[in-house]
C-alpha positions in Angstrom: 3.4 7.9 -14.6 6.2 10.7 -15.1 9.7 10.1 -14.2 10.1 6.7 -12.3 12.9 8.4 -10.7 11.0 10.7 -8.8 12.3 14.0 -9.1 16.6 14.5 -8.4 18.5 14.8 -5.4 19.3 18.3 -6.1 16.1 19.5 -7.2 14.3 18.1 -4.4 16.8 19.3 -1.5 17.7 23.1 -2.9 20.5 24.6 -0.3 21.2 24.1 3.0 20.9 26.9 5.6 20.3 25.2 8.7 17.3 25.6 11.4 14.1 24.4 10.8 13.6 26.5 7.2 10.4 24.7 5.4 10.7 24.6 1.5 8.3 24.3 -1.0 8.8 21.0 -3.9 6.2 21.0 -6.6 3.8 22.2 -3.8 4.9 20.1 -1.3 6.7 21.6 2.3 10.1 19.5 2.7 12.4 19.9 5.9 15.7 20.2 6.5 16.9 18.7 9.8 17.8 20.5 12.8 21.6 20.8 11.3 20.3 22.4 8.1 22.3 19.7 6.1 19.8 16.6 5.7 20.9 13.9 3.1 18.6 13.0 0.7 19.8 9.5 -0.3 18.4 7.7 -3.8 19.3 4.4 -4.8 18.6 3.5 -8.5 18.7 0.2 -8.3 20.3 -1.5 -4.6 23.3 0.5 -4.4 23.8 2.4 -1.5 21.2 0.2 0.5 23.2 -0.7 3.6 23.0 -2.6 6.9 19.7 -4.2 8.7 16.7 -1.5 7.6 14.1 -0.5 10.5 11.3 -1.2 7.7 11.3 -2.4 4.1 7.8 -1.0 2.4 7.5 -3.2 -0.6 4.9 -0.9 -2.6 5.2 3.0 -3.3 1.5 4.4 -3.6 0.0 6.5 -1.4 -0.1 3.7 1.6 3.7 2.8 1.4 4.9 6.6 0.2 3.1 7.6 3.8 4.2 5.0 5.9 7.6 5.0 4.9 7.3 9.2 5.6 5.5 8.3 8.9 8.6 6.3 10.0 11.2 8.4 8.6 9.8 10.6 11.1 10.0 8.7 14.0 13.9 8.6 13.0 13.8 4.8 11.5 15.9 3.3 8.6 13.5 3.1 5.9 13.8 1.3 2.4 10.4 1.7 -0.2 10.6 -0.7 -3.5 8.7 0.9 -6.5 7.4 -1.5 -8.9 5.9 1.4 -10.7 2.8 0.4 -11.8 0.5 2.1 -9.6 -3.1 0.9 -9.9 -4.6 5.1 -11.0 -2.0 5.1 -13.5 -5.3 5.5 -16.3 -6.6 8.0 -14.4 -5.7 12.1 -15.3 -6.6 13.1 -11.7 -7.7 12.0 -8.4 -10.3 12.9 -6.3 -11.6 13.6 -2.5 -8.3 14.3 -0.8 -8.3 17.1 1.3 -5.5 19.8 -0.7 -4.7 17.6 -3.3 -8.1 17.6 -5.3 -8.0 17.6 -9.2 -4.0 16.5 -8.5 -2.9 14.0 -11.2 -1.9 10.9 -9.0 1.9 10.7 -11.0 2.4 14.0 -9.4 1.0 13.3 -5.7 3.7 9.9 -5.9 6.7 12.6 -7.3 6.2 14.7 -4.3 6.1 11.3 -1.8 8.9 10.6 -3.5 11.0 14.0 -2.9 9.9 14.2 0.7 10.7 10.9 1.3 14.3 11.9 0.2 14.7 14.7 2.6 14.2 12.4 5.1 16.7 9.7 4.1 14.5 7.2 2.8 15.7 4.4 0.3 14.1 4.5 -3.0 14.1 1.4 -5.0 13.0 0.6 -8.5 12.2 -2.7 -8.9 10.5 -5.7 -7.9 10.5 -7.9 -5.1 10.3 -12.0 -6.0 9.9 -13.1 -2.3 10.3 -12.6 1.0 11.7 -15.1 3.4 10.8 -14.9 7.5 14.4 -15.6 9.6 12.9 -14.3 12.7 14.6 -15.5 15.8 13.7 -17.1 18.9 11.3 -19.7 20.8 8.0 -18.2 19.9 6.3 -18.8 16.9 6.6 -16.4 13.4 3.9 -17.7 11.8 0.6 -17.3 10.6 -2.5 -18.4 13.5 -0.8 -16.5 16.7 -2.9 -13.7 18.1 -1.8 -10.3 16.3 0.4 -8.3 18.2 1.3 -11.4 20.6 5.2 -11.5 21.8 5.4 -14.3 24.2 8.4 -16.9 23.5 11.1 -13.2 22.9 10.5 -14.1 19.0 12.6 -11.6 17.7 11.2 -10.9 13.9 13.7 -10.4 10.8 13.3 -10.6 7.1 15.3 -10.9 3.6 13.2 -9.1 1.8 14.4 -10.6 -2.3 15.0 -8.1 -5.4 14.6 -9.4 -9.1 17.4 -10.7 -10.0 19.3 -8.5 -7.3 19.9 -9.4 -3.6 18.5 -9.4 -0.8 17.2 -6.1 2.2 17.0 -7.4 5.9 14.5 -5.6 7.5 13.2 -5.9 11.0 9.8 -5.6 10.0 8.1 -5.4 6.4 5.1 -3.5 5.0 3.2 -4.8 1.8 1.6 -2.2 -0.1 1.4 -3.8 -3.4 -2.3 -2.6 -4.4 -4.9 -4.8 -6.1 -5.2 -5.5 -9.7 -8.5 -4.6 -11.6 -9.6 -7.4 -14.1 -12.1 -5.8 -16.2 -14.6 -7.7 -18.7 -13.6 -9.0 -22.3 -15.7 -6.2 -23.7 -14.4 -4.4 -27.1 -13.7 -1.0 -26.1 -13.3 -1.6 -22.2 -10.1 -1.6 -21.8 -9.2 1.4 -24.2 -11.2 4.1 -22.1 -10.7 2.4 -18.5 -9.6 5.3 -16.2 -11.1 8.0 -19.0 -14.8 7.9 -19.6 -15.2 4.2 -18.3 -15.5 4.2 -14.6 -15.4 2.7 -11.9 -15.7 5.1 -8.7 -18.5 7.2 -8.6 -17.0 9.1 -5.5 -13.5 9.6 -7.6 -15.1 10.9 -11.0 -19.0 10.8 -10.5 -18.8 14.8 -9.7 -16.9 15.1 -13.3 -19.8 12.9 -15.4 -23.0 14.7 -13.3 -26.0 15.3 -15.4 -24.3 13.6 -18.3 -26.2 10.3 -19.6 -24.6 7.5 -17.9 -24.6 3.8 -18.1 -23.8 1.0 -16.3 -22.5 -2.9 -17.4 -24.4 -5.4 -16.0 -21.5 -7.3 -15.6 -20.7 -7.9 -11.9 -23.5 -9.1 -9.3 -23.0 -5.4 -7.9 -24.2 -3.1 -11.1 -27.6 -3.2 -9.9 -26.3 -1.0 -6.7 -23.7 0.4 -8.3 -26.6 2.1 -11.1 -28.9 2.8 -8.0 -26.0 4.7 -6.3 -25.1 6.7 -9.8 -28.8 8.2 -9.8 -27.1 10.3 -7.0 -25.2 12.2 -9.7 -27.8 12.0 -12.8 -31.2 12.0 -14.0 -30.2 9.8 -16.9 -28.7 6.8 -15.9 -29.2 2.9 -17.6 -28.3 0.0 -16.6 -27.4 -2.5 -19.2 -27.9 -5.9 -17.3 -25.8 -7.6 -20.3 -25.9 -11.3 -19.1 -26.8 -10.6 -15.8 -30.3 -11.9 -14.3 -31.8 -9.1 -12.1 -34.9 -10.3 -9.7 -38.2 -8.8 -9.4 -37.5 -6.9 -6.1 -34.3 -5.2 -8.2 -36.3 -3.8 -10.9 -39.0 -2.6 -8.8 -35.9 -0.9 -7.1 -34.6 0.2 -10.2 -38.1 1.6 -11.2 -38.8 3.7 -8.5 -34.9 5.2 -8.7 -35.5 6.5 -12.0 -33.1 4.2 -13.5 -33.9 2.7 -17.1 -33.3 -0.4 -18.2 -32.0 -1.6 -21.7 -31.9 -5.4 -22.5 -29.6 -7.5 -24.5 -26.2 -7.9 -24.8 -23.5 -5.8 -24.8 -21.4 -5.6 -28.1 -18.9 -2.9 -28.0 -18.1 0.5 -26.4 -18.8 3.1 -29.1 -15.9 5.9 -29.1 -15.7 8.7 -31.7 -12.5 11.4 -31.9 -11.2 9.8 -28.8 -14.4 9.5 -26.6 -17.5 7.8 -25.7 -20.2 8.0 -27.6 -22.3 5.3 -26.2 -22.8 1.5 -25.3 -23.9 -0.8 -28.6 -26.0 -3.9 -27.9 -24.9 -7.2 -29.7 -28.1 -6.5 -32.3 -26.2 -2.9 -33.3 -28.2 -1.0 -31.3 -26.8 2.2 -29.8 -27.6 3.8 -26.9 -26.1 7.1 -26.2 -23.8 7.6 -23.3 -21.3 10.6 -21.6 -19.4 7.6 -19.3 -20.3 4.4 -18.6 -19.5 2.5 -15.2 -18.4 -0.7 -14.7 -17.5 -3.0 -11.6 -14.4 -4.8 -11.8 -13.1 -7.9 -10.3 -10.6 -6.6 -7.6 -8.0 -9.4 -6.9 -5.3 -8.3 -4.3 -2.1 -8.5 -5.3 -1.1 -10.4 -1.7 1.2 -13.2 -3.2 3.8 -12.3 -1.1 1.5 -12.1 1.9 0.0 -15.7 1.2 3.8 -17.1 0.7 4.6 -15.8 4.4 1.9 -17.8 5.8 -0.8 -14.7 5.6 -4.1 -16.2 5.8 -7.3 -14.8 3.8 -10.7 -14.1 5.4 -14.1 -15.7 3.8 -14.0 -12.6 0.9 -10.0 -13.5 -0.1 -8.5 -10.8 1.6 -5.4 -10.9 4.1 -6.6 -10.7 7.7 -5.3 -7.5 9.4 -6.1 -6.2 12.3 -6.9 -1.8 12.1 -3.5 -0.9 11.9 -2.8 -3.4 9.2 -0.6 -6.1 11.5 -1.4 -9.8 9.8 -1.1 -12.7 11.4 2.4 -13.4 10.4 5.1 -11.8 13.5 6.6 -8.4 11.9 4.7 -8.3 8.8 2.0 -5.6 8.2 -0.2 -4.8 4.9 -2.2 -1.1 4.2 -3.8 0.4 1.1 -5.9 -1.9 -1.4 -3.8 -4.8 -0.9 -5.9 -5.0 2.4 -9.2 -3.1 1.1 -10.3 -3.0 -2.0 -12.5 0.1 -0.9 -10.2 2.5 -0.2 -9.1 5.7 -2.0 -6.2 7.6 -2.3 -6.8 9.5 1.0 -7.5 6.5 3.2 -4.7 4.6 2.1 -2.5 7.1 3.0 -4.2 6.6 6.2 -4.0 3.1 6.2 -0.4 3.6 6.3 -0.1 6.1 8.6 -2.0 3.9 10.9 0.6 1.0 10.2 3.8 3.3 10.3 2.5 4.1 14.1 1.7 0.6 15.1 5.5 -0.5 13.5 7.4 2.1 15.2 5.7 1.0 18.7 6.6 -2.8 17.9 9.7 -1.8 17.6 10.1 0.3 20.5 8.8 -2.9 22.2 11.1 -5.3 20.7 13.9 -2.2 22.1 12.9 -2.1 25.4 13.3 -5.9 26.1 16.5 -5.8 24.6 17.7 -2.9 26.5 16.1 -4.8 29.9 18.0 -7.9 28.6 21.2 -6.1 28.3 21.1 -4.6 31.7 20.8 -7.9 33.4 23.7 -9.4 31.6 25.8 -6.0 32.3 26.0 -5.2 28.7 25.1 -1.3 26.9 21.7 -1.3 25.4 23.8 0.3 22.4 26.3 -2.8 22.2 23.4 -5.1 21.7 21.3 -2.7 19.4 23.7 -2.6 16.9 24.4 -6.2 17.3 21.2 -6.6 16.1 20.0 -3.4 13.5 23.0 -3.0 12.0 23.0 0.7 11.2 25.6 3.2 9.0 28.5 1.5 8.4 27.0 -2.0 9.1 27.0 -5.0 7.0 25.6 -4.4 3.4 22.1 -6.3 1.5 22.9 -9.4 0.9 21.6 -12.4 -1.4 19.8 -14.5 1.3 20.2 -14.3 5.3 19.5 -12.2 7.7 21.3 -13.5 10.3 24.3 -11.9 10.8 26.2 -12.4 13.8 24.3 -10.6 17.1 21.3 -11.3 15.5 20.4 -14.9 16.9 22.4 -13.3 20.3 20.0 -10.8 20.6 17.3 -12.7 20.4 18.6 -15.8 22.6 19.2 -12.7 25.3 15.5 -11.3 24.9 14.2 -14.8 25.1 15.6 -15.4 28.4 14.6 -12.1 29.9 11.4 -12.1 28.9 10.2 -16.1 29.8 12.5 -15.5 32.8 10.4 -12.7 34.5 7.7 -12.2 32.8 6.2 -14.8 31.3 4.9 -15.4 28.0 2.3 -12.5 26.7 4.8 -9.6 27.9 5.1 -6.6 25.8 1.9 -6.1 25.2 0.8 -4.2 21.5 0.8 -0.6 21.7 -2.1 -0.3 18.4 -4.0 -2.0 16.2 -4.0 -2.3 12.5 -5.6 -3.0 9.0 -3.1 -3.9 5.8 -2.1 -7.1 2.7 -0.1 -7.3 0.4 1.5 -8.9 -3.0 4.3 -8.8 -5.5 4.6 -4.9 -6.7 
């Protein structure tokens, strides 16, 4: 994956010379603000993490990297915890995204990274243990409410828990933790995953065309999987291993143009570092280019699932489009939400949740800011009662309410069931997202 570090402050943010002067980084156009002087803050480790964040994105793949770039934007307090262990890690380059085509991935995540920077963003390495919910107010933070529902003033807030390291408060959290691939106990599997076995024929299928390909029969979805993969050769097998195929799926098969070779798979056979071809448990070899295979996908939502985040019939965290779960304050984007999506989309995934945060919040503003001018107090007073900005209290090991917090959310309560009833507020978006440790 390159440098975990992403690449230095003073690399990434050259000099200063004020206006809106665009830059170039490893390809990438980076900013300066309007003052020509724009911080790029990096925290190795939790130092220099301070006061309530906007938005804590646990996850820093394509779906956190643009969310957290998304709200940066919109002038929020951002934090973004790298686990580093990004799911295309095996993979030399990724494919289908617009500009960035034939890019490896390590490089598309150093670029994220050194915008990200420019704009002020926290960068974290490490992992997150847990996170608790210390949302405020009469309304309910839990899992079963409608998504996007804000009756009862329920003021969200989170501690979102480091390894062995304290705690971020966050108004609102973002899992982008990915999905782990659990591949089958095949010798040889393993070793070439990401190289010349596949998964993906729309991320590598252009690189393997009109090479002999195969595909392991071990997954109930290799039959469409080799049926789909006849799109990019005339030589494709399916080896059906241990899996039973019906009647209707040969005839399929048959009139596809795609063979089918019996018995049981023994090994991957690779010769001066590549494939050479798929040997059946008798010794058998049938040559191959790349071989295909469907792996189990299991989201990596543990963090999701702790928070009350309930799973739909397929075990994936229920979203709405924009990625909001069913948990107040709590959103999910990338693979962690659906296992389908590529590079590209999940840096529209979040996109889409960066938008439908930003508005939540705005909400969650505006009722204050009503709730303050009926009780004769500045908006700004109670804002930074509650956000805690520059200069405000530092992470800490477990709570997130710090005095104002509870205030604040006491004050929307009674505005809001006052005059408006429960319901107010309504949602401004809708979203798609889960997540897990990273």
């Amino acid at each position: 994956m390159g440098d975990r570090n992403g690449m230095g402050d003073a690399g990434a943010r050259g000099d200063a010379k004020g206006g809106n002067d665009m830059r170039e980084v490893q390809g990438a156009q980076t900013p300066e603000d309007a003052d020509g002087v724009h911080q790029a803050h990096r925290a190795s480790g939790v130092h220099g993490v301070h006061g309530i964040k906007d938005v804590v994105v646990v996850g820093a793949g394509a779906a956190g990297l643009n969310a957290a770039l998304v709200l940066a934007r919109a002038r929020r307090s951002v934090a973004v915890v790298d686990g580093g262990s990004p799911r295309n890690a095996p993979a030399a380059h990724m494919h289908g995204y617009l500009s960035r085509d034939g890019m490896p991935p390590a490089a598309l995540l150093e670029v994220g990274r050194a915008e990200l920077a420019w704009y002020g963003v926290e960068l974290i390495d490490g992992q997150v243990d847990h996170i608790e919910d210390h949302g405020r107010g009469t309304g309910q933070g839990v899992a079963g409410q409608a998504m996007g529902d804000r009756s009862g003033g329920f003021v969200p807030g989170f501690a979102v828990h480091l390894a062995g390291g304290p705690a971020l408060r966050a108004r609102r959290v973002l899992v982008a933790t990915g999905l782990r691939d659990e591949l089958p106990e095949i010798p040889g599997v393993r070793e070439r995953w990401g190289r010349d076995l596949l998964h993906c024929p729309y991320c590598h299928g252009y690189e393997v065309r009109d090479q002999p390909l195969g595909v392991l029969g071990t997954h109930p979805g290799a039959v469409a999987h080799a049926l789909l993969l006849r799109q990019w050769s005339d030589d494709v097998v399916l080896f059906p291993h241990t899996l039973e195929l019906t009647g209707e799926e040969r005839e399929r098969l048959a009139a596809r143009g795609v063979r089918i070779v019996t018995g049981v798979v023994g090994r991957l056979v690779v010769a001066d570092d590549r494939l050479r071809g798929v040997e059946l448990a008798d010794g058998h070899v049938v040559p191959r280019g790349a071989v295909f295979v469907f792996p189990r996908m299991l989201p990596r939502d543990a963090l999701l699932t702790e928070l009350g985040c309930e799973r739909d019939e397929g075990g994936w965290v229920i979203t709405d489009a924009a990625g909001r779960t069913g948990v107040r304050g709590v959103w999910a984007a990338g693979n962690v939400a659906d296992p389908r999506a590529q590079v590209v989309t999940a840096a529209g995934m979040g996109a889409a949740a960066a938008f439908a945060m930003n508005h939540d919040l705005v909400e969650e503003e505006i009722e204050r800011a009503v709730a303050a001018h009926r009780a004769g107090q500045s908006a700004d007073s109670v804002a930074d009662s509650v956000v805690g900005r520059e200069g405000g209290p530092e992470a800490v090991g477990s709570a997130v309410g710090a005095p104002g917090w509870a205030d604040a959310a006491a004050m929307v309560t009674s505005a809001t069931s006052a005059d408006t009833g429960p319901g107010s507020g309504a949602d401004h978006d809708s979203g798609s997202g889960a997540g897990a440790r990273s």
